[in-house]
N, CA, C and O atoms as a DFTB+ gen file, in Angstrom:
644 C
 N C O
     1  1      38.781       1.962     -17.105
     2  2      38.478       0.632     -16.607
     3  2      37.915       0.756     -15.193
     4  3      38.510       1.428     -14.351
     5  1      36.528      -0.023     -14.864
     6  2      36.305       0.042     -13.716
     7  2      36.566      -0.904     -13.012
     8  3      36.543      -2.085     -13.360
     9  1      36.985      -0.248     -11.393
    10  2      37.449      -1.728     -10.357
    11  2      36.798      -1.745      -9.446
    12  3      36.101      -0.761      -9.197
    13  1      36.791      -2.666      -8.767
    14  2      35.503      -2.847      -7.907
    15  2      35.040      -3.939      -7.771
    16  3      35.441      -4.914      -8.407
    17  1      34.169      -3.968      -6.972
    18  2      32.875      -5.022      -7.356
    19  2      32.119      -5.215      -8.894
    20  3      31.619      -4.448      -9.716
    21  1      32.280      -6.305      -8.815
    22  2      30.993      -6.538     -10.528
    23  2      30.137      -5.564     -10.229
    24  3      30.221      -5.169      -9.066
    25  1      29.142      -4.921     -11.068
    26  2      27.543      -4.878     -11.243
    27  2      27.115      -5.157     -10.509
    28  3      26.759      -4.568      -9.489
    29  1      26.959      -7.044     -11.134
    30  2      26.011      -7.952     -10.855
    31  2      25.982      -8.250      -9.447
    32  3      25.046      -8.983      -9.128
    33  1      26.760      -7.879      -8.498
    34  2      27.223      -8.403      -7.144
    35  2      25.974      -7.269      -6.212
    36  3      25.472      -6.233      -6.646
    37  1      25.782      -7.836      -5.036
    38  2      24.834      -6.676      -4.540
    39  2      25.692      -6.163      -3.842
    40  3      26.873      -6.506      -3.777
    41  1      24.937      -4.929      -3.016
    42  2      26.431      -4.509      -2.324
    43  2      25.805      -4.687      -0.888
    44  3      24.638      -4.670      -0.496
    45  1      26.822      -4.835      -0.350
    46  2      26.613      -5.404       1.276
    47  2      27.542      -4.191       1.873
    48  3      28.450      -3.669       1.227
    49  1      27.164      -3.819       3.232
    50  2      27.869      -2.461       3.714
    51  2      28.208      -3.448       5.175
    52  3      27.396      -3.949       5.952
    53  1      29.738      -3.499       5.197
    54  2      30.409      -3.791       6.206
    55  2      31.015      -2.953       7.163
    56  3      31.657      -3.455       8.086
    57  1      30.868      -1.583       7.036
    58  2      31.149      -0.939       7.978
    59  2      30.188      -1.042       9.433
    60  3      29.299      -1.893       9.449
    61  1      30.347      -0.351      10.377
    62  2      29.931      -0.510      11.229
    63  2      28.951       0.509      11.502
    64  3      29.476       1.622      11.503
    65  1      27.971       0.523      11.686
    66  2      26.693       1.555      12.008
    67  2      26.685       1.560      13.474
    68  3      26.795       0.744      14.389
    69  1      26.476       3.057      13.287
    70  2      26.120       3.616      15.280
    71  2      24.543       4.297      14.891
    72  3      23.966       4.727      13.892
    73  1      24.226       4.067      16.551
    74  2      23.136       4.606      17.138
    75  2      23.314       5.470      17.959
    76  3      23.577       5.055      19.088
    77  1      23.250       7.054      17.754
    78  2      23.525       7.939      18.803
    79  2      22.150       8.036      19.752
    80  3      20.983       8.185      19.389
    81  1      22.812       7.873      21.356
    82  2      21.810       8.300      22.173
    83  2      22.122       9.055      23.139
    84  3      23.182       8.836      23.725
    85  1      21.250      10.167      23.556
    86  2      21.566      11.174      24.495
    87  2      21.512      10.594      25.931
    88  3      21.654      11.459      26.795
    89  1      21.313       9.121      26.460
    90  2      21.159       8.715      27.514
    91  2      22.190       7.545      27.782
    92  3      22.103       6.455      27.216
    93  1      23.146       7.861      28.671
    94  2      24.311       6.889      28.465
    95  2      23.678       5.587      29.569
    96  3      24.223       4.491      29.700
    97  1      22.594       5.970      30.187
    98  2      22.182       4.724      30.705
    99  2      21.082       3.810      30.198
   100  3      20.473       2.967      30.859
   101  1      20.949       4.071      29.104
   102  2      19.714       3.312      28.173
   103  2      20.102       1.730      27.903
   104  3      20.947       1.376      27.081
   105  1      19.495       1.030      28.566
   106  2      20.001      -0.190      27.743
   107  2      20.080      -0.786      26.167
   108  3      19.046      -0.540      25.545
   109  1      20.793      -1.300      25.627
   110  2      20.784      -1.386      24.158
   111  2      20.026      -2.015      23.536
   112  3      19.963      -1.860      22.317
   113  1      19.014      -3.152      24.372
   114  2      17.643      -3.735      23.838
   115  2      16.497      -2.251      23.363
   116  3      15.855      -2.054      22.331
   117  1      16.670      -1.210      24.963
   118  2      15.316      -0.091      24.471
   119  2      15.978       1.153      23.229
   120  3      15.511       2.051      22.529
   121  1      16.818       0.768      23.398
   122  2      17.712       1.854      22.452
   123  2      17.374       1.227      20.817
   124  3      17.088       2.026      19.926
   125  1      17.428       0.018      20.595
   126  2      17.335      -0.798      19.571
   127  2      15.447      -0.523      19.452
   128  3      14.885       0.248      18.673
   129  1      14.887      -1.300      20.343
   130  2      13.532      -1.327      20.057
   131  2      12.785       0.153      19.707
   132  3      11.637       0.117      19.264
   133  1      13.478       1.494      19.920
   134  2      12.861       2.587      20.129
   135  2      13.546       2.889      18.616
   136  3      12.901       3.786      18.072
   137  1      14.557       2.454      17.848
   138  2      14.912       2.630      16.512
   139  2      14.037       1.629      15.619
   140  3      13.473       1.950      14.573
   141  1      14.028       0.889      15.965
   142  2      12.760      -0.187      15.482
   143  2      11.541       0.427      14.676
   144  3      11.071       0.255      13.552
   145  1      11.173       1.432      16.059
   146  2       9.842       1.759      16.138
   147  2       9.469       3.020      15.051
   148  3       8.606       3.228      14.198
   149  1      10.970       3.925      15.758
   150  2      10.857       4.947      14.614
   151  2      10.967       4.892      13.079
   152  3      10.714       5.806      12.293
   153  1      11.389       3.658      12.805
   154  2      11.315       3.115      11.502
   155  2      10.132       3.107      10.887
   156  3       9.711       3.748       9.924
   157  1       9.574       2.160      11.686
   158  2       7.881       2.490      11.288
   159  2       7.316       3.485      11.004
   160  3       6.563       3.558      10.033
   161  1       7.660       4.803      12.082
   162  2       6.846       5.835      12.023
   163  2       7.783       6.479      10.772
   164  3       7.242       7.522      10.408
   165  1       8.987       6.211      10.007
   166  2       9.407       7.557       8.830
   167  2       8.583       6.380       7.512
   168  3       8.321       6.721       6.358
   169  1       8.349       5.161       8.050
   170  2       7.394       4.451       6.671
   171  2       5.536       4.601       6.745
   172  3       4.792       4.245       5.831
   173  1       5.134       5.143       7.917
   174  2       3.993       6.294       8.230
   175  2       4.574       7.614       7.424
   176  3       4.420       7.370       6.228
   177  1       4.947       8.416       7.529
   178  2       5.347       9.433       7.411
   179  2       5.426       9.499       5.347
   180  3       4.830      10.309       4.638
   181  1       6.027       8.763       5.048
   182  2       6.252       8.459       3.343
   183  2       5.236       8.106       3.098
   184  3       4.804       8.616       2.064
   185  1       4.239       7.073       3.829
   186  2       2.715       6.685       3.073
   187  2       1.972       8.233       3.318
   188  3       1.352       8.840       2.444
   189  1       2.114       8.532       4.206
   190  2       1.168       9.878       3.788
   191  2       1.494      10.666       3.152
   192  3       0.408      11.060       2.727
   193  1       2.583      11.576       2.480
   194  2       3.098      11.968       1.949
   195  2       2.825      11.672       0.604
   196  3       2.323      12.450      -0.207
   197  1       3.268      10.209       0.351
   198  2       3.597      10.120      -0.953
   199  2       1.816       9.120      -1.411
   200  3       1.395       8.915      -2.549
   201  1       1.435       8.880      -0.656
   202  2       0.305       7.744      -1.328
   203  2      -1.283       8.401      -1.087
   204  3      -2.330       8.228      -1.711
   205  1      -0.947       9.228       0.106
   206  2      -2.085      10.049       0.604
   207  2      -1.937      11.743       0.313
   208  3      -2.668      12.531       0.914
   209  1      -1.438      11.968      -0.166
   210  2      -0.739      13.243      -0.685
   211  2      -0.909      14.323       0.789
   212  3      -1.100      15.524       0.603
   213  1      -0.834      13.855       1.975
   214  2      -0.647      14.887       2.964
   215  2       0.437      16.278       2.680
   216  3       1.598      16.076       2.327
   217  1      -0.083      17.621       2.873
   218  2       0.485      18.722       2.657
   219  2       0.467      18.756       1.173
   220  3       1.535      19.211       0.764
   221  1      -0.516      18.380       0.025
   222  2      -0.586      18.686      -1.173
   223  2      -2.290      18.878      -1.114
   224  3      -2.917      18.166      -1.898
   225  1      -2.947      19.650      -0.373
   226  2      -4.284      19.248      -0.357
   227  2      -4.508      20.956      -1.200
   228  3      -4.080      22.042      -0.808
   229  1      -5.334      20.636      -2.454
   230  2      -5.488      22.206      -3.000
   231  2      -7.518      22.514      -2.656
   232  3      -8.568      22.071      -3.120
   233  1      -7.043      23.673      -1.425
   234  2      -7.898      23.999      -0.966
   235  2      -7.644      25.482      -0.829
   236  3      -6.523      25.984      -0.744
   237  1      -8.749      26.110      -0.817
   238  2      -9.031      27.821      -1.163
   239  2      -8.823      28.395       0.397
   240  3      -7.924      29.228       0.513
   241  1      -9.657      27.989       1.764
   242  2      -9.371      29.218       2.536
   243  2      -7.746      28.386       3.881
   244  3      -7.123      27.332       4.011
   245  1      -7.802      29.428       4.367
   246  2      -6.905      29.480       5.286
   247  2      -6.787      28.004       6.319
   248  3      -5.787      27.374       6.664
   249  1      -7.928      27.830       6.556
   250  2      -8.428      27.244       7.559
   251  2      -8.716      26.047       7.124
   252  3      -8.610      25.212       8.022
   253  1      -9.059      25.590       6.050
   254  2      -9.076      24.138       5.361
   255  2      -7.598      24.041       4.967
   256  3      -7.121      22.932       4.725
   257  1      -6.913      25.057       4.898
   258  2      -5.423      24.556       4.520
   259  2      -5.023      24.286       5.705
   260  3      -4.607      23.128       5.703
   261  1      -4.906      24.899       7.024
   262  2      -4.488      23.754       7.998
   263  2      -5.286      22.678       8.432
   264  3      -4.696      21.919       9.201
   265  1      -6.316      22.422       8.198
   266  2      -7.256      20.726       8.891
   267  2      -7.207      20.290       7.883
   268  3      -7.173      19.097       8.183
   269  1      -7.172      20.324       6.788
   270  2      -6.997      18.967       5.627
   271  2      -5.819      18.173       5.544
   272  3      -5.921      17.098       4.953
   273  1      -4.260      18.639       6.228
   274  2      -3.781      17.796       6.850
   275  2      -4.355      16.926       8.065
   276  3      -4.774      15.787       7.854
   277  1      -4.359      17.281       8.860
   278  2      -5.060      16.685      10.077
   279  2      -6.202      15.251       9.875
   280  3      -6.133      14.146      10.413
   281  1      -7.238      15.800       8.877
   282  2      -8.278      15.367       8.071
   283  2      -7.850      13.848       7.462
   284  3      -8.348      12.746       7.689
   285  1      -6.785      14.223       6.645
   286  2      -5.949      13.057       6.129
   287  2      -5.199      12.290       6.799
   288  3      -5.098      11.155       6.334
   289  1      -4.543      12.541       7.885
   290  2      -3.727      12.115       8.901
   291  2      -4.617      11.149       9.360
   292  3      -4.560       9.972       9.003
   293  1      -5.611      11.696      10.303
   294  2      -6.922      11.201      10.991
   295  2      -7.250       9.880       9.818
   296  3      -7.331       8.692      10.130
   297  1      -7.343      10.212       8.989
   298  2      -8.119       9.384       7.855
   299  2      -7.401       8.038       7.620
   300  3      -7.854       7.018       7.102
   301  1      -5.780       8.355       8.286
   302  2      -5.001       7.248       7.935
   303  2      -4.841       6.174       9.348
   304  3      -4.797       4.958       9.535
   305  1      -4.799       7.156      10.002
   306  2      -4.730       6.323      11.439
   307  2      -5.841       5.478      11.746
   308  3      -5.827       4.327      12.183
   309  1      -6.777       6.193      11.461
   310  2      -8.631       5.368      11.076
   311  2      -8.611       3.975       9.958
   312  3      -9.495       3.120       9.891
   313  1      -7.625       4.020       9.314
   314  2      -7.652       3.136       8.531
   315  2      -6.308       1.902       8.862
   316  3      -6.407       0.753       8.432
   317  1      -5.328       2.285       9.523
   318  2      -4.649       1.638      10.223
   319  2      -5.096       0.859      11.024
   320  3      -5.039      -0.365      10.905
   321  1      -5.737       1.630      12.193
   322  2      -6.758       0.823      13.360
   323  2      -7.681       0.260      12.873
   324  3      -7.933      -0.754      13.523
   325  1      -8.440       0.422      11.904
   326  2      -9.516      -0.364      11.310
   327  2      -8.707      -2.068      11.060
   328  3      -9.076      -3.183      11.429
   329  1      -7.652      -1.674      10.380
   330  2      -6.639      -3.011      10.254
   331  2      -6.417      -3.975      11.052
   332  3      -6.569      -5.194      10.981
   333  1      -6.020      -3.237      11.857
   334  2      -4.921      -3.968      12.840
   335  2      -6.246      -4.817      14.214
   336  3      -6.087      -5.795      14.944
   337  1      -7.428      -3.891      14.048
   338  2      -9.103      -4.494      14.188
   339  2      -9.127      -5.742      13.578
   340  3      -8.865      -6.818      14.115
   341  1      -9.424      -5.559      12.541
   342  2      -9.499      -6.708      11.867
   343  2      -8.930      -7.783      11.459
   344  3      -9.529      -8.800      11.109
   345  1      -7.485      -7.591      11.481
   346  2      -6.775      -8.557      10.742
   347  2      -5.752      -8.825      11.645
   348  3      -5.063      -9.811      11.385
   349  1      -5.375      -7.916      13.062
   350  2      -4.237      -8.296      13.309
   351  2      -2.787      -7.714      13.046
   352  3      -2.393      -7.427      11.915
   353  1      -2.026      -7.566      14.201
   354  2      -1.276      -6.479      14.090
   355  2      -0.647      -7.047      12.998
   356  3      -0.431      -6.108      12.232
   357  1      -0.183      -8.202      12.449
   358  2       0.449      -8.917      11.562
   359  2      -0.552      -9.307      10.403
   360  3      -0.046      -9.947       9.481
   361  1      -1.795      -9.036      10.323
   362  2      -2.170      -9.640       9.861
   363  2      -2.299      -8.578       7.799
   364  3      -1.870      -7.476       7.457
   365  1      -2.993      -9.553       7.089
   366  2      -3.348      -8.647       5.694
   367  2      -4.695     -10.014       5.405
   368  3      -4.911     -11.198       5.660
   369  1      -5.531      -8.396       4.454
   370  2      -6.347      -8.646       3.899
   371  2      -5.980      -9.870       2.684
   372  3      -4.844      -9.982       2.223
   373  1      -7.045     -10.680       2.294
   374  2      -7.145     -11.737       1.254
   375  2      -6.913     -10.908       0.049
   376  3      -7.767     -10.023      -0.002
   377  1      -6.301     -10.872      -0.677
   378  2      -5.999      -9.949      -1.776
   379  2      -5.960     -10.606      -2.639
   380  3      -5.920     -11.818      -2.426
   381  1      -5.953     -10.001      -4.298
   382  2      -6.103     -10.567      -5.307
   383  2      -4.875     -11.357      -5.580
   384  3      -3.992     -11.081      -4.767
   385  1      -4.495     -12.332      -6.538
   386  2      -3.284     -13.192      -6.622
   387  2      -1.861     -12.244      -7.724
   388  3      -1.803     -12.149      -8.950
   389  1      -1.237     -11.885      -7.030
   390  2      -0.271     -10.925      -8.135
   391  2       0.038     -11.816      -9.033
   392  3      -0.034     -13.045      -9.071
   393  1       0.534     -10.684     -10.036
   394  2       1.149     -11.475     -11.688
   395  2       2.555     -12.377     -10.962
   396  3       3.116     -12.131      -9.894
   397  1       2.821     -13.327     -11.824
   398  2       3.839     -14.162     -12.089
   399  2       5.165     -13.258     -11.745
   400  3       5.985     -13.404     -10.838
   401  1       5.101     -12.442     -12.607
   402  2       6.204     -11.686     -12.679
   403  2       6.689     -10.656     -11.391
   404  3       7.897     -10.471     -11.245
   405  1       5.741     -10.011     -10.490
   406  2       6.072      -9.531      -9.271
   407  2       5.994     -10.548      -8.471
   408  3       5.145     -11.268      -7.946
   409  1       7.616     -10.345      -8.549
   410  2       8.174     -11.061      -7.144
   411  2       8.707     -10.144      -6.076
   412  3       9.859      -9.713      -6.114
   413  1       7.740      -9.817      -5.004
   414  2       8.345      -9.255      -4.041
   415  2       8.333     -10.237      -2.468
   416  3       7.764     -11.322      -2.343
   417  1       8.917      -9.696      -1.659
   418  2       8.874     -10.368      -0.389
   419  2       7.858      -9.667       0.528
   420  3       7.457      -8.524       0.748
   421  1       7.601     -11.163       1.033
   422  2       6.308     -10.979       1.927
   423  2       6.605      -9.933       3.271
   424  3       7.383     -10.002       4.223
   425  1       5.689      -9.045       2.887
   426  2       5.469      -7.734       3.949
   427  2       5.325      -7.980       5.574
   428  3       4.304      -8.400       6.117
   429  1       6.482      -7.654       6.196
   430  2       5.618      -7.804       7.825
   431  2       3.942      -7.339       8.451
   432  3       3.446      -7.780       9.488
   433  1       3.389      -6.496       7.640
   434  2       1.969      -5.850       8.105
   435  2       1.731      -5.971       6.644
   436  3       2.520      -6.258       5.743
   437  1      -0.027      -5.577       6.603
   438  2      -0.485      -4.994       5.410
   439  2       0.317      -3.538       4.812
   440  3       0.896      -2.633       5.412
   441  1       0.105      -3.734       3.643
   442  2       0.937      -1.971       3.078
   443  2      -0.287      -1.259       2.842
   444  3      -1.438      -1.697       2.838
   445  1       0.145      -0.066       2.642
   446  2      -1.010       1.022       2.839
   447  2      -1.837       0.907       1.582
   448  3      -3.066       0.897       1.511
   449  1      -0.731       0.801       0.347
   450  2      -2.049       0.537      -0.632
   451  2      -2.906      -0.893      -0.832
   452  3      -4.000      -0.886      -1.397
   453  1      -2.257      -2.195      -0.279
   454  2      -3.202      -3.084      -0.041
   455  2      -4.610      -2.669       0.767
   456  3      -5.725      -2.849       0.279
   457  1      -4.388      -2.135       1.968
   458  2      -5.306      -1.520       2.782
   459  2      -6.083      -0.698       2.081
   460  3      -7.223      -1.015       2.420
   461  1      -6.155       0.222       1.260
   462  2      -6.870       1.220       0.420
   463  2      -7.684       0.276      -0.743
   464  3      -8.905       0.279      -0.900
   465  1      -6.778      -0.470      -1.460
   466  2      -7.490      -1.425      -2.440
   467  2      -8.612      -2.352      -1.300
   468  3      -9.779      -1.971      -1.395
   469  1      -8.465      -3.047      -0.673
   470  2      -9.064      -3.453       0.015
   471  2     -10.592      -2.798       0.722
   472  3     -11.728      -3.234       0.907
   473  1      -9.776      -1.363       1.006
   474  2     -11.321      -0.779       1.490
   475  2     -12.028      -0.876      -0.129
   476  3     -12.835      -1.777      -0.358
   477  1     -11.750      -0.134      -0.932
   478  2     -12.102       0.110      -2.477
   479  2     -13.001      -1.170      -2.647
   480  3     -14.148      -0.945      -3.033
   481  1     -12.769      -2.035      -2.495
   482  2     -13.077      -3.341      -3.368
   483  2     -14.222      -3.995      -2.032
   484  3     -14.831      -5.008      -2.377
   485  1     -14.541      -3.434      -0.479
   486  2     -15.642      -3.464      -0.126
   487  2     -16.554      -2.179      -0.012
   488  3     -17.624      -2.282       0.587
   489  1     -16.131      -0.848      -0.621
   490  2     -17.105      -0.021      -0.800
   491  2     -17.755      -0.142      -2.098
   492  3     -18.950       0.129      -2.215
   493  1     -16.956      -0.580      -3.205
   494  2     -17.334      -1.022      -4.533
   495  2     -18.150      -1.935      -4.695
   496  3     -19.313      -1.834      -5.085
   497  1     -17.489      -3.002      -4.358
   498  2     -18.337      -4.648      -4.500
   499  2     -20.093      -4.699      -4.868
   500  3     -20.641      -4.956      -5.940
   501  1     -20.498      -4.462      -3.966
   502  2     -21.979      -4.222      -4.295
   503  2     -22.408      -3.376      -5.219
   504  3     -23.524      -3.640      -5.667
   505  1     -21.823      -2.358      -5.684
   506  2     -22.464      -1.346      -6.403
   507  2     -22.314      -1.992      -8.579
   508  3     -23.146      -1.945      -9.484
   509  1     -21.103      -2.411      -8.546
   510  2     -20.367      -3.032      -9.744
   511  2     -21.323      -4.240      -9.959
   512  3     -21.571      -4.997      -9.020
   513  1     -21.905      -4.436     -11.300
   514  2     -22.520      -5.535     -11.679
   515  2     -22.189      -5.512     -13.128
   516  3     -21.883      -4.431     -13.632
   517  1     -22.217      -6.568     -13.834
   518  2     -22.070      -6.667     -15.128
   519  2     -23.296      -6.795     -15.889
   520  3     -24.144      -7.648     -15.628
   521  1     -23.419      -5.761     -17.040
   522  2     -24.856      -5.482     -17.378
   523  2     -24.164      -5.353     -18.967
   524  3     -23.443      -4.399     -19.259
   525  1     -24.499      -6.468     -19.952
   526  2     -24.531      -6.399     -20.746
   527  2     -25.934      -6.633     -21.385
   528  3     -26.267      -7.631     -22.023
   529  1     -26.574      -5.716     -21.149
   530  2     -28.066      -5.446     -22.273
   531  2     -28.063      -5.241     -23.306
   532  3     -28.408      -5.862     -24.310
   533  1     -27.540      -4.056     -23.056
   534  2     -26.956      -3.173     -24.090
   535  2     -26.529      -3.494     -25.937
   536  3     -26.661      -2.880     -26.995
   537  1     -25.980      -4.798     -25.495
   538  2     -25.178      -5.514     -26.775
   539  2     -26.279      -6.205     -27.936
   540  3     -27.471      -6.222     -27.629
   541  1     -25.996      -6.574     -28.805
   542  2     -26.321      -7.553     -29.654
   543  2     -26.595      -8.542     -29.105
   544  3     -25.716      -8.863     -28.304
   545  1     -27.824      -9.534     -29.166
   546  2     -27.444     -10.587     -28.809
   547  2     -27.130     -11.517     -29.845
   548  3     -26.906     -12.605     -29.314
   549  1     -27.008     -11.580     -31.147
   550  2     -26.634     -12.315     -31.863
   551  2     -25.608     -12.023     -31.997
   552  3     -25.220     -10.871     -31.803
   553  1     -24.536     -13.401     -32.534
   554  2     -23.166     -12.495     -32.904
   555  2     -22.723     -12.708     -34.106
   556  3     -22.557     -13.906     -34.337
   557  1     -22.484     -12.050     -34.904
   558  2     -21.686     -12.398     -36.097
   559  2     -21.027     -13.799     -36.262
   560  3     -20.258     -14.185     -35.382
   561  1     -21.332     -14.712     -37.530
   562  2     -21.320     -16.029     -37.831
   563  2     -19.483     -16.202     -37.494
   564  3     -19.307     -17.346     -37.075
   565  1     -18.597     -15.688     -37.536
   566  2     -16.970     -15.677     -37.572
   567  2     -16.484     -15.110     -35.968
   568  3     -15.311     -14.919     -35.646
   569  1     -17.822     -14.876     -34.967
   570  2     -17.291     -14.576     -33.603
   571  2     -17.296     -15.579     -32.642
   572  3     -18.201     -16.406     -32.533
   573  1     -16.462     -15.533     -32.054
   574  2     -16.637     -16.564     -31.071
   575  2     -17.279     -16.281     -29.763
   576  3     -16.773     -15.482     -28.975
   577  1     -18.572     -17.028     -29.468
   578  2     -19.427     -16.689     -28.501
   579  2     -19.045     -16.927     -26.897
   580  3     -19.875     -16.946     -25.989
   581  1     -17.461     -17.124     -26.730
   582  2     -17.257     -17.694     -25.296
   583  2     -16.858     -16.212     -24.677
   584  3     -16.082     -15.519     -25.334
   585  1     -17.306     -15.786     -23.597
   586  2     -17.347     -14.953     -22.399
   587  2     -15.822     -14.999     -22.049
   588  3     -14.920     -15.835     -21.994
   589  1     -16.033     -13.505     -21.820
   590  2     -14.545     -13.361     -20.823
   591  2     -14.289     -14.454     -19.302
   592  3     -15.155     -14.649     -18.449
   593  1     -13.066     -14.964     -19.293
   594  2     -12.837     -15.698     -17.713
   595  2     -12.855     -15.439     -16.936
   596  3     -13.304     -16.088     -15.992
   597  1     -12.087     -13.675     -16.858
   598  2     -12.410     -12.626     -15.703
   599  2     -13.711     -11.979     -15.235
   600  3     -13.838     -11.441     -16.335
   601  1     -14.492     -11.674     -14.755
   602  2     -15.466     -11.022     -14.380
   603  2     -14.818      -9.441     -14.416
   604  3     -13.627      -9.156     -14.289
   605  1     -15.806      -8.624     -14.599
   606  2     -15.443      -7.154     -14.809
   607  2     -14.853      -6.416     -13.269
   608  3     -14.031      -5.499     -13.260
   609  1     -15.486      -7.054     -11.964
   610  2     -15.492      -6.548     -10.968
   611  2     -13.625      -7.287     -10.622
   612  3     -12.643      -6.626     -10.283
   613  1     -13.667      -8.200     -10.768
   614  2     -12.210      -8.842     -10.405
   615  2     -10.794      -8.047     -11.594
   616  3      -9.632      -7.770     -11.297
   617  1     -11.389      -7.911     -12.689
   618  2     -10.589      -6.913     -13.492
   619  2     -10.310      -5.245     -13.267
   620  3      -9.268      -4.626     -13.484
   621  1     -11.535      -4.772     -12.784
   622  2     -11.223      -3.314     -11.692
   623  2     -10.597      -3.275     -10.520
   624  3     -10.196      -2.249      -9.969
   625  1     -10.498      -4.394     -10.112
   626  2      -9.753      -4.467      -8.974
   627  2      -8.061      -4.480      -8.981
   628  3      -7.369      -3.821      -8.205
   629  1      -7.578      -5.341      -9.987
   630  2      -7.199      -5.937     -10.442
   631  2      -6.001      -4.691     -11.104
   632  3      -4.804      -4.530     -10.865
   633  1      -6.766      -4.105     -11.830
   634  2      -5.789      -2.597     -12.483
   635  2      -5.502      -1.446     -11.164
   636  3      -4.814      -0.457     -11.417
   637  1      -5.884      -1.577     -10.222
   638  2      -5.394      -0.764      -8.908
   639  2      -4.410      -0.894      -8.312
   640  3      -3.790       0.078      -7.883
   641  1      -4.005      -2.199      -8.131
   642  2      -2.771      -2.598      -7.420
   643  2      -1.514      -2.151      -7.622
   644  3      -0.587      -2.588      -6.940
């Protein structure tokens, strides 16, 4: 028999959390704001890793194996600042409308793969056209002649997210 909390209950942690600091004269606002910060930087640290595959780069000599980190790093910070350019340290790109069913909570900044879809969908945009030549133009007497609602370019986009 299990005791405890239900399942269904979330779990809430009432113990008390410390912040070790090597400076007993730090005030607890910069002590706080400097944990803040580093937060950010271990959710830097996981987007490159895990979304940018930093330190998985399969390259042949010596010397591209150390700058293709760097390369990628560079590549992310470039795309950060491009952001935070444009939109605002708070700000996010106009993005497509998620399904019904993802319900998540609204992000303090853009996330890294919004930012990537986003570049995607203005290096793309122009190039993507819908070219049905190709087809029949008659259609079989039992088809129904009404067009997709989506456009092809809003449906590529669309499967990235």
């Amino acid at each position: 028999m299990r005791r405890g909390k239900p399942r269904s209950s979330r779990s809430r942690r009432w113990e008390p959390a410390y912040l070790i600091c090597t400076d007993p004269d730090l005030p607890l606002q910069a002590l706080h704001q400097a944990y803040l910060w580093r937060w950010d930087i271990e959710f830097n640290f996981r987007d490159e890793k895990t979304i940018l595959g930093v330190g998985q780069a399969q390259v042949r000599s010596e010397a591209a194996n150390q700058n293709a980190p760097a390369l990628a790093v560079a590549a992310y910070a470039t795309l950060l600042l491009a952001s935070v350019k444009t939109y605002g340290a708070a700000g996010k790109p106009e993005t497509f409308q998620s399904p019904r069913w993802h319900n998540r909570k609204p992000e303090k900044r853009a996330t890294t793969n919004e930012l990537i879809n986003q570049l995607r969908y203005e290096l793309w945009s122009d190039t993507l056209t819908t070219n049905f030549t190709g087809f029949s133009s008659r259609s079989a007497p039992d088809q129904n002649g009404i067009k997709c609602d989506h456009p092809l370019e809003s449906e590529v986009f669309l499967s990235i997210q």
